[in-house]
Every structure is written in structure tokens, then in C-alpha cells.
N, C-alpha and C positions, 0 to 999 in steps of 0.2 A: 504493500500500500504506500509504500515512501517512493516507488517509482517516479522519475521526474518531477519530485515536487522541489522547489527551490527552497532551500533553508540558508539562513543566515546566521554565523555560528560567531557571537564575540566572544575573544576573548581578554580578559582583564589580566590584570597584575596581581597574581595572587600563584603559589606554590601549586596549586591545584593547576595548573595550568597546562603541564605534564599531560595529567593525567583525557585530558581533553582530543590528544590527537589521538587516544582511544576511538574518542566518541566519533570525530570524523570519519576513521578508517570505517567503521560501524556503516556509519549513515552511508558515505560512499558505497559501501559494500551491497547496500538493501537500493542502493538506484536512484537515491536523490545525490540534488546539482548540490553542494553546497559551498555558498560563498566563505571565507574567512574573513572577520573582521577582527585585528587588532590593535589593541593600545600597546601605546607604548610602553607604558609598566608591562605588559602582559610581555613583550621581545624583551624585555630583561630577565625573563625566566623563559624562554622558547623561541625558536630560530621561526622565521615565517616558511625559510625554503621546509621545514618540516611538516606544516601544515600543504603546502603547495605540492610536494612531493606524495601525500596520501589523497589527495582530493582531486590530483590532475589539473587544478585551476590556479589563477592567481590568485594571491592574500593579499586584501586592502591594507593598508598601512595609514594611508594619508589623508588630510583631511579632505583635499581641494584635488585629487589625483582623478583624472577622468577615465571610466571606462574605457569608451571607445573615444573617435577625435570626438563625437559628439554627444555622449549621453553627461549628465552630471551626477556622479558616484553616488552620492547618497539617497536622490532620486529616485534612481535606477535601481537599485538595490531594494530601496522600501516597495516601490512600486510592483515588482514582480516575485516578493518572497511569499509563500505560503504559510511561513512561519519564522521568527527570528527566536536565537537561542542563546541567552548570554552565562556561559560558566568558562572560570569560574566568575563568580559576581562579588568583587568587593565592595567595602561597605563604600567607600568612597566614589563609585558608579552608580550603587543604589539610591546614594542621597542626590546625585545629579538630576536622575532619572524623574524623583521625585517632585524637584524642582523643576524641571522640564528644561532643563540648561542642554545645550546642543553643540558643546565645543572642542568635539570631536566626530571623526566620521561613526562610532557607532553609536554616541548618543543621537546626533543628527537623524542617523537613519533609521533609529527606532521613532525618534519624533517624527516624522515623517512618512511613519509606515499607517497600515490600517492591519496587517496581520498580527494574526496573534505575537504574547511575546513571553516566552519562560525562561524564567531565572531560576538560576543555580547558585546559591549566596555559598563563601564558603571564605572564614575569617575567622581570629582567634573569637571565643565566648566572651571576651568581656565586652568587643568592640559588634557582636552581633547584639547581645541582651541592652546593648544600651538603649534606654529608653529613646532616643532619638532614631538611630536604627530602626527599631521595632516600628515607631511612627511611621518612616519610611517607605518600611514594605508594609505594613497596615494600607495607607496613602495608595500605596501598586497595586497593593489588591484591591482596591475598591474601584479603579480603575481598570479591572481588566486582566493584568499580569497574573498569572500561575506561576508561584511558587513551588520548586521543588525541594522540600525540608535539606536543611543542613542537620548529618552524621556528628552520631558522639562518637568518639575516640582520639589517636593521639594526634595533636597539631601542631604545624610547624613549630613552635615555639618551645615544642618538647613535652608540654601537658598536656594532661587526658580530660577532653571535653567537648562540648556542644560547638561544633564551627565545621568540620572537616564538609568537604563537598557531597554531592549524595556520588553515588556510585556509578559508573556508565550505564550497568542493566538499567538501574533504574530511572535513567536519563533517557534510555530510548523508549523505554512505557510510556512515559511521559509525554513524548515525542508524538509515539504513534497514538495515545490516544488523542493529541489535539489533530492532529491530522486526521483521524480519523471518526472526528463532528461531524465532518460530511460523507462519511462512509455510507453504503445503501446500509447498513443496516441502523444509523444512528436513528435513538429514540425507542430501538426494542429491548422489549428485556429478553433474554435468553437463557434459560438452565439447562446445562449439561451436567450428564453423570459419568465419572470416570473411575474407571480400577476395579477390584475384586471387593468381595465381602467375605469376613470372617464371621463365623459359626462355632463358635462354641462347643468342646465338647468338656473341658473345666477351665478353672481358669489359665490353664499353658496351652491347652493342645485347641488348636480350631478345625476346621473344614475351609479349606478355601482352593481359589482356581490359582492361573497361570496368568492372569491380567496383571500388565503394569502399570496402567493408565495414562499409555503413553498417546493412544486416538485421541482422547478426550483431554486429555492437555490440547493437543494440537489444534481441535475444536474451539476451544474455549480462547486461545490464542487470535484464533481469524478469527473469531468473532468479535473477540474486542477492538483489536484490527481495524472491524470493518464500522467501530462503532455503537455497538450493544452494549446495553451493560449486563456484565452474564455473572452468572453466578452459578460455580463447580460444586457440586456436593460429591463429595471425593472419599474413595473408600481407602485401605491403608493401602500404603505404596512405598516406595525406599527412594520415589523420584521427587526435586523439589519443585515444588508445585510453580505454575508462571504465576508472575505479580499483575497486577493492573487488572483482577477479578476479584471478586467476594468469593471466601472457601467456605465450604460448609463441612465438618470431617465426620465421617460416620464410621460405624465397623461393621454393623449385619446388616442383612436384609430389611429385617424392621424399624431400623434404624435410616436408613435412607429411606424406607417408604412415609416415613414421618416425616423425615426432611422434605422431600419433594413432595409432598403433601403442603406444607407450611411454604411454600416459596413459590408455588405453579399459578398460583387464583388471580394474578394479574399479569402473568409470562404470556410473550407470544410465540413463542416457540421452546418444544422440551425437546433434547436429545437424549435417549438413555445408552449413554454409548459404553455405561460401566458395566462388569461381567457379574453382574448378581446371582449368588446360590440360589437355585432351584432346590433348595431342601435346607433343612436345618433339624439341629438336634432335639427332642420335643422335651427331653428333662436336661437340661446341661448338668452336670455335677459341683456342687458350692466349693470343694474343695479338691485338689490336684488325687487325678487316681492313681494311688503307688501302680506301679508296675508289676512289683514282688507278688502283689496281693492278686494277680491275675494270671491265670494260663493263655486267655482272648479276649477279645472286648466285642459286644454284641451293641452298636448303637441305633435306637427306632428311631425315625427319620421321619420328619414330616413335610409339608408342602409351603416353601412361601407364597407370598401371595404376588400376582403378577402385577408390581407397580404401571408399568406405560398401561394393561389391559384396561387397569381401574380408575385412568384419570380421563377424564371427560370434559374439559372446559371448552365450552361453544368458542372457538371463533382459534384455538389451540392448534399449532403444527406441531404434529408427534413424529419424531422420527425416533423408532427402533433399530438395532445393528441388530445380526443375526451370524454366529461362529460356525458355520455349518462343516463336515466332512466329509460330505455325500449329499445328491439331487440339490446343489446350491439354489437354482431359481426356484424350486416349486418347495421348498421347505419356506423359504424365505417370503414367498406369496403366502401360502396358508398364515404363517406368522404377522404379517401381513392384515389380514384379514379380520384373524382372530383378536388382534388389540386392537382392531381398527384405525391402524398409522394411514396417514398422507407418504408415509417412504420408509424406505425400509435398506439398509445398507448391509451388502451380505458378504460376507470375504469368507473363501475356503483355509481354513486354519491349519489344513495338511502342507500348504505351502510353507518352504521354510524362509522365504522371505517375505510371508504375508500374517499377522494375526500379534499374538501374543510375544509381548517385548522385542521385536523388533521393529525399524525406525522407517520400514515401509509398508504397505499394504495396497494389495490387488484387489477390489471390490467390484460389486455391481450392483447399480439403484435401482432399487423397484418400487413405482408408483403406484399410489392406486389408481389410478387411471390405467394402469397395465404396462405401461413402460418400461423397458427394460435398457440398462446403460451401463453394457460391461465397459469397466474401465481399467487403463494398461496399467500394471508396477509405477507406483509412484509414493514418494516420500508421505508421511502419515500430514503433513500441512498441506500438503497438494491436494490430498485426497478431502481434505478438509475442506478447502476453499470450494470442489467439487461440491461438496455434500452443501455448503448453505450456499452455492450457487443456485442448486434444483431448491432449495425452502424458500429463497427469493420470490421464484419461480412461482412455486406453491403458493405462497402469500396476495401475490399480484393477480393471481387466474381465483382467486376463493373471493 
């Protein structure tokens, strides 16, 4: 979604500065244009050929330096950014900003701009808590500016506290969720479910699958991506969840169906794309069963109950996945049917590049309308973009 969008990346005077041609190489990397803007503080902690060298472009430096013979730099700049992005942000930029002083090229051409503009504040704690400070970015935010919180730990000055910049990952959430206000899917909500469910047979030993809840990461990822605001209700996993979502964490069956219960009655699209027990144990044991004490262990089994089957909300796109290992399209249509989904994502789990814990998956959508859409190996985001490409779809024809 960062494809060709133009961002405008200041950088200030501050030690964090380093860490910033991260963030370039990043954004380069996902397909947006990104200008550099530097102060001069900021070349006193980093070379501009360093930025110019990861971005392929030129780095502004100056105030009065013109693009081309004819454009005028700050103009230009503001004019055609989709977003301007200043880290790090010292205190001494933010108080500018606040004032609306423009005496330099990247205050200029935030004044100047109408795109959005997130800061990344990142200065010793005494110089950010100052009440003037805080005024400052209070003042930004009332205007407009997203803030991205300043990290406790240790800061230049050798102590450990409240200043350090936020992190890159969490520079590009950031990134992509303002970019992605105009995404087709901004303004829905979406719930997905991702990973396995634990079952209980005392409190050490459970029942559970092969799920790592790596589809439904992926999901949850483009969707926000694209704009949604979604919210994962996530069974246990050993993967760490992506940021820029609401988690909801469960561990059984019953336990997500409560969850998805409490969160669906104003969702406009549900994905159940986590691997939930088809059975659970009907007495768990309060306490661990010695071993010693046993020749075999005999456990009754009962039925949970089919969450996607039992959720019915008028106006709701349901998509079910389906792990089949055999007749993949016609298991997948009865299943289909019988929850009553708008689609239905089926991938054959005997492949070993397709299903549980690995980072691709071979699927293919089926509609209720009857459509069928085998689709080739492709990485589990790819497959993603697929899957709420056709809910789009679904959304618009309902």
C-alpha cells in the first residue's frame, strides 16, 4: 500500500538520527518515493550521501535550493507529499512547528503542506516533560499532527528514561496506517481469528493442532493496511503478534467463541481463519494426572460448538478457511453451505509448502455464488490481499 506514495522524511538533530536510514531503506523497500529533508543539526550526526545512497534520490539540505530550474523546493515538496514524516523530532523543531516559524526548508514545507504530518519526538526526559514541550505537542495535536510516543530506556546522555525514539517497526504502523485512511477498506471494522486452540486435559497437558497463526496474522496485517480497524482474537502461538491491531488472546474453543461473540455485533466482516478444536475434553482434571498412577489414559470427548455456523449478523461477511486433505472443492462447498459463509478459503494441507506454519499457501475461493478461484503458491500476504480483495467484492454486489 506504500507503493508510489510520496513521503517526506525530516530529519532533525538529534542521536536518533542513525537510526532513521532504517526507516528509509524500509519505506524504499515497500515502493514509496521518499524525499529527505535535512537540518543541519541532523548532518552533524549523519552524512546526507547516506540517506541519498538508500533512497536512490536526492537529500534537501537547503533552504532556497530548487528542485528543478523551475519548481521552488518547499513548494514542491509540500505540494505533492502524501505524507510528511519528521524523526527524529527535537524539542527545538517541535517548538518551531508550534509557532509556525518556517526558517528552514523542513519547517517551511510542513507549513506549506496540507498532508498529513507524524512526528517522532525523541530527547533527553527532562527536556521532553517540560511543561513547555508538552504545551507544544498538546498545540500539534490539536492541530492535526500524530504523534508517535517516545520509548523509555537508555538515552544518549547515559540515563534510563522516557525520550529514546519509538522504534522503526513501529514507525512504519504508523506510516501505513495514515496512508492507509484512504485505503478501500477504511471505516470497516474487521475480526479475524488466528492460530490453534488449547483443550485441556489438566492443567499441563492440552489437545491442540499444528496452527501457527501465521494466515491470520497476514490477514489482519492487509487489513489494516488497507484501513480497517480489525481486531485478532488470537489463540496461543510462539509468533509475535503485528502491532497497529486490537489482540484479543484466548486459549479454547469456548473461549474464542465468547470472544467473537462480544466483538462481531457491529463488525462488517468476520474471518475465522484460526484452527479451532473440533472437540474438547468434557471433565478436564483440577489437578496434573501423575503418570505412575496410570497404565493408559481413556479421554470422553465432546463437540464444540461451530462458532462462524452460529453467528448471524444481517448485513455480516463471513469468511470460513477450510484445511482439507482430500475432494478440496466439494468439502469446502458443503462447509460452505452449512455455516452459511459468503466464501470460503480452502488450501490442501498435504502440501508441504501450503497450510500449517509455513510462510506460503496454495488456496482456492469459493463463493456462494459458486465460484471457484484456484489460486497459484503464493506468500500467506499475497494470499491475503486475495482473500479481502473477493470481501471487497462481496461487500459492493450485497
Amino acid at each position: 500500500m506504500l507503493a508510489n506514495k510520496s513521503i517526506v522524511l525530516g530529519v532533525t538533530g538529534g542521536i536518533a538520527a542513525f537510526k532513521v536510514a532504517e526507516l528509509a531503506s524500509q519505506l524504499t523497500k515497500a515502493g514509496a518515493l521518499i524525499d529527505v529533508v535535512m537540518t543541519r543539526g541532523a548532518m552533524e550526526f549523519i552524512a546526507p550521501l547516506t540517506f541519498q545512497a538508500l533512497t536512490h534520490r536526492p537529500v534537501v539540505t537547503e533552504m532556497f535550493r530548487l528542485l528543478t530550474e523551475t519548481e521552488i523546493g518547499h513548494i514542491s515538496l509540500a505540494s505533492r507529499a502524501d505524507l510528511i514524516v519528521v524523526a527524529p523530532a527535537t524539542a527545538n523543531v517541535i517548538a518551531k512547528l508550534a509557532c509556525g516559524l518556517a526558517d528552514d526548508m523542513l519547517t517551511t514545507t510542513i507549513l506549506a503542506t496540507r498532508a498529513p504530518v507524524l512526528i517522532a519526538p525523541a530527547m533527553e526526559e527532562n527536556m521532553l516533560t517540560n511543561t513547555v514541550t508538552q504545551a507544544n505537542i498538546a498545540s500539534l495535536r490539536e492541530r492535526g499532527m500524530v504523534f508517535v510516543e517516545s520509548q523509555f530506556g537508555r538515552l544518549a546522555s547515559g540515563k534510563i528514561g522516557k525520550g529514546r525514539m519509538a522504534e522503526v517497526d513501529d514507525l512504519m504502523v504508523a506510516i501505513r496506517k495514515i496512508i492507509a485512511q484512504k485505503g478501500d477498506l477504511a471505516g470497516m471494522k474487521v475480526v479475524i481469528t488466528a492460530g490453534g486452540t488449547h483443550e485441556p486435559i489438566d492443567p499441563v497437558r492440552f489437545i491442540g493442532n499444528r496452527s501457527s497463526g501465521k494466515m491470520g496474522f497476514a490477514l489482519a496485517e492487509a487489513a489494516r493496511d488497507r484501513g480497517a480497524e480489525v481486531t485478532l482474537i488470537l489463540g496461543p502461538t510462539y509468533l509475535q503478534p503485528p502491532k497497529g491491531v486490537k489482540i484479543v488472546n484466548v486459549e479454547t474453543a469456548l473461549d474464542m467463541k465468547r470472544a467473537v461473540e462480544g466483538v462481531v455485533a457491529d463488525a462488517h466482516v468476520l474471518i475465522m481463519a484460526a484452527a479451532v478444536a473440533d472437540f474438547r475434553v468434557e471433565q478436564p482434571a483440577e489437578q496434573k494426572i501423575k503418570r505412575e498412577k496410570l497404565d493408559g489414559m481413556d479421554l470422553h470427548l465432546v463437540k464444540n460448538p461451530d462458532i462462524l455456523a452460529q453467528v448471524s449478523n444481517p448485513g455480516l461477511v463471513k469468511v470460513g478457511f477450510a484445511a482439507e486433505s482430500q475432494d478440496l472443492v466439494e468439502n469446502a462447498r458443503a462447509k460452505l453451505e452449512k455455516k452459511h459463509l459468503q466464501l470460503i478459503v480452502a488450501n490442501n494441507i498435504t502440501s508441504p509448502e501450503s497450510g500449517f506454519g509455513v510462510d506460503t499457501n496454495k488456496v482456492t475461493l469459493v463463493d456462494a455464488a459458486g465460484n471457484v478461484t484456484e489460486l497459484p503458491l503464493m506468500s500467506k500476504r499475497e494470499v491475503a490481499e486475495q482473500v479481502l480483495n473477493k470481501v471487497g467484492t462481496l461487500r459492493s454486489s450485497s
